[in-house]
Structures are given as structure tokens and as C-alpha cells.
N, CA, C and O atoms as a GROMACS GRO file, in nm:
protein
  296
    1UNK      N    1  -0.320  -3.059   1.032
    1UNK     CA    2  -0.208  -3.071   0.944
    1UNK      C    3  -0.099  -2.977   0.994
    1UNK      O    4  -0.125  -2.868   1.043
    2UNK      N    5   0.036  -3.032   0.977
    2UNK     CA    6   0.157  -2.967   1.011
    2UNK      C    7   0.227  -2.911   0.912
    2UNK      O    8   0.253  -2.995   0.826
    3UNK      N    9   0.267  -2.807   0.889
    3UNK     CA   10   0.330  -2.742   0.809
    3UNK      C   11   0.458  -2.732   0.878
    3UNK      O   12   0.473  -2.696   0.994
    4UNK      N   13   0.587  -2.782   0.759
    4UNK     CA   14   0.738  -2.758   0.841
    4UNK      C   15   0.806  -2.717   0.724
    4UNK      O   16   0.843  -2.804   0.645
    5UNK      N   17   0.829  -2.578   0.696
    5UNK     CA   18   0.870  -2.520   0.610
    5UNK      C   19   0.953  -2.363   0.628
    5UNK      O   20   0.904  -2.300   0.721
    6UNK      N   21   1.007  -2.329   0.595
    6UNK     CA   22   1.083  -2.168   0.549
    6UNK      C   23   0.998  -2.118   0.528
    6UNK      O   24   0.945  -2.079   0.631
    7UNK      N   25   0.924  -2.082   0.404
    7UNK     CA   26   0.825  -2.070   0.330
    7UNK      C   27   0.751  -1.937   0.421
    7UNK      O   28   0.713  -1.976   0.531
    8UNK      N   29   0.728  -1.806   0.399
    8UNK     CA   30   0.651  -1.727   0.502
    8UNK      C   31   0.512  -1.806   0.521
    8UNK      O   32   0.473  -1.900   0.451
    9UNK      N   33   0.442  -1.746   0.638
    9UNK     CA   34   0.313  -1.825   0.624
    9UNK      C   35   0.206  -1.751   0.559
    9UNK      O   36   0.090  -1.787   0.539
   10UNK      N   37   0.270  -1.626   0.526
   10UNK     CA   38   0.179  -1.547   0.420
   10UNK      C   39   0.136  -1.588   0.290
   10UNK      O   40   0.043  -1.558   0.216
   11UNK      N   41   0.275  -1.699   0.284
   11UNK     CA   42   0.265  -1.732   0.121
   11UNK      C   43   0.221  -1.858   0.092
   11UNK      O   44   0.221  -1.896  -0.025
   12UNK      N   45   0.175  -1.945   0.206
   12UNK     CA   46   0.136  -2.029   0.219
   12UNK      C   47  -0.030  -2.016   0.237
   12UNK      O   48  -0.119  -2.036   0.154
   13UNK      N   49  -0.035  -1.991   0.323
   13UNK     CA   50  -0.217  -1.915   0.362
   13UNK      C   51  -0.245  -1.759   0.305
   13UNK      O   52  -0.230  -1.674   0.394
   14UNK      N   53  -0.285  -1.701   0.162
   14UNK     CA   54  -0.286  -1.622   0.159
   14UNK      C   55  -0.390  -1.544   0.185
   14UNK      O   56  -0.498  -1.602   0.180
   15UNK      N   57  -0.393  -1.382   0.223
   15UNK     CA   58  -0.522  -1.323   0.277
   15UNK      C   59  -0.622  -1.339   0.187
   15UNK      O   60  -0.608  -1.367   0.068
   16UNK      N   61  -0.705  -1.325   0.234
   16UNK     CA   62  -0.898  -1.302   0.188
   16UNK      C   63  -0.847  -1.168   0.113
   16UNK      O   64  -0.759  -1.082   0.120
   17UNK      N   65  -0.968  -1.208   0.030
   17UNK     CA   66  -0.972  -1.064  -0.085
   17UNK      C   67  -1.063  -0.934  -0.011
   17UNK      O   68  -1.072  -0.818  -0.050
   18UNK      N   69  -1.124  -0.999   0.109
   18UNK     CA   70  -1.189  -0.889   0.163
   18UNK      C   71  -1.106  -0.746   0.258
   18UNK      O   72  -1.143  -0.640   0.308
   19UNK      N   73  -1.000  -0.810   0.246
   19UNK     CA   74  -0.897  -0.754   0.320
   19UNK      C   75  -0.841  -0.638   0.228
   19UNK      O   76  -0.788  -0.534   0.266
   20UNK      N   77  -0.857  -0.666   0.143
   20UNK     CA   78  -0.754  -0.590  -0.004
   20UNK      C   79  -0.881  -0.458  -0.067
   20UNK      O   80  -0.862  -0.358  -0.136
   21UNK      N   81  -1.027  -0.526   0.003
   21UNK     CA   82  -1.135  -0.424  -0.112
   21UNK      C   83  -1.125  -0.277  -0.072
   21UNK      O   84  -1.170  -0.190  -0.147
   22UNK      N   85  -1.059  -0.245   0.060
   22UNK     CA   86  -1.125  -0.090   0.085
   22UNK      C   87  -0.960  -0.017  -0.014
   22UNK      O   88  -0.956   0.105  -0.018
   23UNK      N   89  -0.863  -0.081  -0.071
   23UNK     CA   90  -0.733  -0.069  -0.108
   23UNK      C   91  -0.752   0.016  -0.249
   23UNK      O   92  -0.833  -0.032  -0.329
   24UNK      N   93  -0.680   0.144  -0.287
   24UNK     CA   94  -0.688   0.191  -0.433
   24UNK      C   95  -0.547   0.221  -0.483
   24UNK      O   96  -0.450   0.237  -0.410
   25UNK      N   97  -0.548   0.227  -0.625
   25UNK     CA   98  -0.438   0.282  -0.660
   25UNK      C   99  -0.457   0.409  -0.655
   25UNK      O  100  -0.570   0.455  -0.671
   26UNK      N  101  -0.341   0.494  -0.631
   26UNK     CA  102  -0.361   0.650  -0.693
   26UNK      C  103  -0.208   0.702  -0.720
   26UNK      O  104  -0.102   0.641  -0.709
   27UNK      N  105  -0.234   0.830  -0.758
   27UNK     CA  106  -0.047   0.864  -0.764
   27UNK      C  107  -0.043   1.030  -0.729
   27UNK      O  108  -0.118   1.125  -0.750
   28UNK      N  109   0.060   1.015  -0.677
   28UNK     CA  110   0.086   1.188  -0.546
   28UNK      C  111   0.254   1.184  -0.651
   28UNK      O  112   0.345   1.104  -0.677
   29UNK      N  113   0.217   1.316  -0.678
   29UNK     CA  114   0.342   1.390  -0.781
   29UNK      C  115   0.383   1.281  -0.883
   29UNK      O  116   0.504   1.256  -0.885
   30UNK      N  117   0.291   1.201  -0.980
   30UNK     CA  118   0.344   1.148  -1.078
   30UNK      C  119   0.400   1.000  -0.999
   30UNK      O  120   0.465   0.933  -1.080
   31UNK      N  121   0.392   0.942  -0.880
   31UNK     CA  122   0.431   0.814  -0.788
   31UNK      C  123   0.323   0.732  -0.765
   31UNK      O  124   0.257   0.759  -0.665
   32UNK      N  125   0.286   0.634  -0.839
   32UNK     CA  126   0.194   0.517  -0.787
   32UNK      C  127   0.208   0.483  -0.663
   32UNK      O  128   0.312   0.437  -0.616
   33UNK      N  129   0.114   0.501  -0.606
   33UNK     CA  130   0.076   0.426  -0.432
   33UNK      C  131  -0.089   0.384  -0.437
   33UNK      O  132  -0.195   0.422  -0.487
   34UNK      N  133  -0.044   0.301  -0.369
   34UNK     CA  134  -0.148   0.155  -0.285
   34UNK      C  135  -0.226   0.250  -0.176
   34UNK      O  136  -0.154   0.258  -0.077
   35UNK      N  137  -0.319   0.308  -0.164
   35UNK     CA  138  -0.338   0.372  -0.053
   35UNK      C  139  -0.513   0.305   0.008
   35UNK      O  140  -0.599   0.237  -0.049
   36UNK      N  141  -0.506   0.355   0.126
   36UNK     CA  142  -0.642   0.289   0.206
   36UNK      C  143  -0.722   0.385   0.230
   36UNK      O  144  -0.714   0.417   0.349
   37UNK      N  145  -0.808   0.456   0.166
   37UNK     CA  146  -0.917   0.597   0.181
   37UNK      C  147  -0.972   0.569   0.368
   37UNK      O  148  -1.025   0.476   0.429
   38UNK      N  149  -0.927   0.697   0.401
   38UNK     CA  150  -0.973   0.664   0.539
   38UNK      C  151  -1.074   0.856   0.598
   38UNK      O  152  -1.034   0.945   0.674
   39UNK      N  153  -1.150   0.850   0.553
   39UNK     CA  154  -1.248   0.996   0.553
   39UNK      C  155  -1.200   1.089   0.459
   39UNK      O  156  -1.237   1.061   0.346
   40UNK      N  157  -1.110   1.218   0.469
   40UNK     CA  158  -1.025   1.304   0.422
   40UNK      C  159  -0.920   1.267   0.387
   40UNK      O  160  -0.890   1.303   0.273
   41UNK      N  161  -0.831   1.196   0.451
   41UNK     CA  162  -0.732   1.159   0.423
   41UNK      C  163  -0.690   0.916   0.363
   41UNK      O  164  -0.734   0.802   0.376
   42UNK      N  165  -0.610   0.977   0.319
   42UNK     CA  166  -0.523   0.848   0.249
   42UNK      C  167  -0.476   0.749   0.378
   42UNK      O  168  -0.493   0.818   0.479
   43UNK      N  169  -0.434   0.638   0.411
   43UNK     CA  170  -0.360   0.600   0.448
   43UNK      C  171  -0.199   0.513   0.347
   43UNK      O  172  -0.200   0.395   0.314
   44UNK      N  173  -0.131   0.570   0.331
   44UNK     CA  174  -0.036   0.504   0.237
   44UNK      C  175  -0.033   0.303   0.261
   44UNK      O  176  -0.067   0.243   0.363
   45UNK      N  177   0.010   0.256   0.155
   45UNK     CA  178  -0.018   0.093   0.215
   45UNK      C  179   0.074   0.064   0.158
   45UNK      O  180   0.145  -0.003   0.233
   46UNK      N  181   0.132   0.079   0.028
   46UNK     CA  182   0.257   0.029  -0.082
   46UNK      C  183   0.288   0.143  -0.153
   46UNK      O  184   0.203   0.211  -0.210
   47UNK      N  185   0.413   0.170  -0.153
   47UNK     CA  186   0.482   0.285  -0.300
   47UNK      C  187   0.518   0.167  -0.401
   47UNK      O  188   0.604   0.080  -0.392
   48UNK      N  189   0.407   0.200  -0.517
   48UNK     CA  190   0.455   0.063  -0.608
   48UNK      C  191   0.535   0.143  -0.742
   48UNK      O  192   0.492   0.135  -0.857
   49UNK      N  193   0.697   0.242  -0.694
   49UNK     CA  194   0.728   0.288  -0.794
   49UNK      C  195   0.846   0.206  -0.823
   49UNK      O  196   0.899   0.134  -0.738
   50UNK      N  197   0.889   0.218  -0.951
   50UNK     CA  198   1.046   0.127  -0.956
   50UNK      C  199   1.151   0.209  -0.954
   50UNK      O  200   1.260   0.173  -0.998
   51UNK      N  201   1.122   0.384  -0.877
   51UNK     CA  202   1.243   0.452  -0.886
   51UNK      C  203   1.334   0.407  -0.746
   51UNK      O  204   1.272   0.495  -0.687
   52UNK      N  205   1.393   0.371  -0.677
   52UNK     CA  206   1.468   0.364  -0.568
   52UNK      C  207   1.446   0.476  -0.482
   52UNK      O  208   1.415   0.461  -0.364
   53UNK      N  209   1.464   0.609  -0.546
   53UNK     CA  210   1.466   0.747  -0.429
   53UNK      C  211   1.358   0.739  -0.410
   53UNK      O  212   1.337   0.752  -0.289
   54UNK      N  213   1.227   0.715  -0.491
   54UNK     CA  214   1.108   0.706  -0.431
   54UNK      C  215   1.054   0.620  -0.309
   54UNK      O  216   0.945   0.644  -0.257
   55UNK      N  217   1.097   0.568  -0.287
   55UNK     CA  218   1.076   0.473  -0.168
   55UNK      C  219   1.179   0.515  -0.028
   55UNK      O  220   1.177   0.445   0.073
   56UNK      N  221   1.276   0.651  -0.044
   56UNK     CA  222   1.296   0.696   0.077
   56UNK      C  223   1.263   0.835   0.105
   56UNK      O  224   1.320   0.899   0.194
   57UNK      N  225   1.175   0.882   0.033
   57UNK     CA  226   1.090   0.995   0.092
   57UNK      C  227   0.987   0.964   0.172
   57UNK      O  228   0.886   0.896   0.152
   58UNK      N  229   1.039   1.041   0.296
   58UNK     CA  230   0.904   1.023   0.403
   58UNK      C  231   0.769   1.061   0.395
   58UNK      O  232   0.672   0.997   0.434
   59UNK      N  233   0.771   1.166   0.342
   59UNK     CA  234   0.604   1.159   0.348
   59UNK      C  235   0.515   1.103   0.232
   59UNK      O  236   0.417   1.160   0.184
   60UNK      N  237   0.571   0.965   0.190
   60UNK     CA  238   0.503   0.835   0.159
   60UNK      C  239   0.560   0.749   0.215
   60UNK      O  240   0.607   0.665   0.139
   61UNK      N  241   0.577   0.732   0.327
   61UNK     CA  242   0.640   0.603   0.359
   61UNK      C  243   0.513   0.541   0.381
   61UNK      O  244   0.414   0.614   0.376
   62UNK      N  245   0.497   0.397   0.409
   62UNK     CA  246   0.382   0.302   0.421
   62UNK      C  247   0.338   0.377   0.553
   62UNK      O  248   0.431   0.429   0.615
   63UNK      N  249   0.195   0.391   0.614
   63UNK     CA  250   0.201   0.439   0.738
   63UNK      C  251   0.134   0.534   0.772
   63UNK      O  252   0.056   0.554   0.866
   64UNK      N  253   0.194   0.629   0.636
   64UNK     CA  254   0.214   0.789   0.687
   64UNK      C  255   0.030   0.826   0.620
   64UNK      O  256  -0.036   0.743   0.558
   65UNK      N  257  -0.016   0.960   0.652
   65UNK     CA  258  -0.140   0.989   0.559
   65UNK      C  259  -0.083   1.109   0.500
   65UNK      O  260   0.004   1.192   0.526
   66UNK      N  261  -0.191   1.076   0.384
   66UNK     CA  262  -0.166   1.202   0.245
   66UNK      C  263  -0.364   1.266   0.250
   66UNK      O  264  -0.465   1.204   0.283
   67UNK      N  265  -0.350   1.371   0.215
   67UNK     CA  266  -0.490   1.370   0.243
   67UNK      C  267  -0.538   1.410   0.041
   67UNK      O  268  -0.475   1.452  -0.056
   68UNK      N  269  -0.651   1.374   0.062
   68UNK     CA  270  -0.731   1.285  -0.047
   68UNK      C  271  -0.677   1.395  -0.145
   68UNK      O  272  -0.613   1.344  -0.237
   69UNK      N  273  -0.684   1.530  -0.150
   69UNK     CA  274  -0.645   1.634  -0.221
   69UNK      C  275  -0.576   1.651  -0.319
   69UNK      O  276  -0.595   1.703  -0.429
   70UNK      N  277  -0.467   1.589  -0.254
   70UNK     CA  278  -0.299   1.570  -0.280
   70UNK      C  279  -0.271   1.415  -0.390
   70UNK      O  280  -0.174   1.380  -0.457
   71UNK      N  281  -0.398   1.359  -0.369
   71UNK     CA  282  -0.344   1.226  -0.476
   71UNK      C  283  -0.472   1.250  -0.586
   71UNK      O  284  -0.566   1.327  -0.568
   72UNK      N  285  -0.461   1.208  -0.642
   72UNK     CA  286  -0.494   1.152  -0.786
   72UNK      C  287  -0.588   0.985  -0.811
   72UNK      O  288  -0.552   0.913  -0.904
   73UNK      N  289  -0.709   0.939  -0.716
   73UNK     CA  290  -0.691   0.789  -0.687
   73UNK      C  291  -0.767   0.784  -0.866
   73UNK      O  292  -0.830   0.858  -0.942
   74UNK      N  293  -0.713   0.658  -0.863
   74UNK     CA  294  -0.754   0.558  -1.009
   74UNK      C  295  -0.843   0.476  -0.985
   74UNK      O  296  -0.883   0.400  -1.074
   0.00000   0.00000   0.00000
């Protein structure tokens, strides 16, 4: 089958839930983040805050690690 669309193909084929299980919420200074537990430290995955400045501080950018200490996971 051919798919001919705009449409991302993310949103078309979406990921496996197995992809999403090692994923937690937690929050570093009162900021919800998506993070990926990786030994000691966090890997950040989403800042799911609705403040704007929160999403241009670097040390949460998606990417970056926070180590487990420092967050709060839920």
C-alpha cells in the first residue's frame, strides 16, 4: 500500500508502546519533564510545562541529563 499524503509519518504509523515504557514523569524545581532513567542519571525526553521561559533553559533542554537527585520522578 501507498501512502501519498502531508500527514507526518509519525502520525500515520504510530510508535509501539514498548518504546514509551522505560519513559517517567517527574519535576526538577516545580517543572514537569518526560524523562528516560538511565543508571544515576535522567535523560530529559519532553519539558511538558506551559510556561514559555521554561522551555529555554538549558539545562532541561530535551537531550541534556539531570541526575536522579535533582528530580522528583512520579
Amino acid at each position: 500500500m501507498i501512502i501519498h499524503s502531508i500527514v507526518p509519518h509519525e502520525l500515520i504509523f504510530p510508535a509501539h508502546d514498548e518504546d514509551f515504557s522505560n519513559q517517567r514523569q517527574c519535576q526538577w524545581n516545580g517543572i514537569p519533564l518526560i524523562v528516560q532513567p538511565e543508571g544515576e542519571q535522567c535523560k530529559v525526553v519532553r519539558v511538558m510545562s506551559s510556561n514559555l521561559e521554561d522551555f529555554l533553559r538549558p539545562e532541561i533542554q530535551p537531550g541534556s541529563y539531570l541526575t536522579i537527585n535533582e528530580t522528583k520522578l512520579l
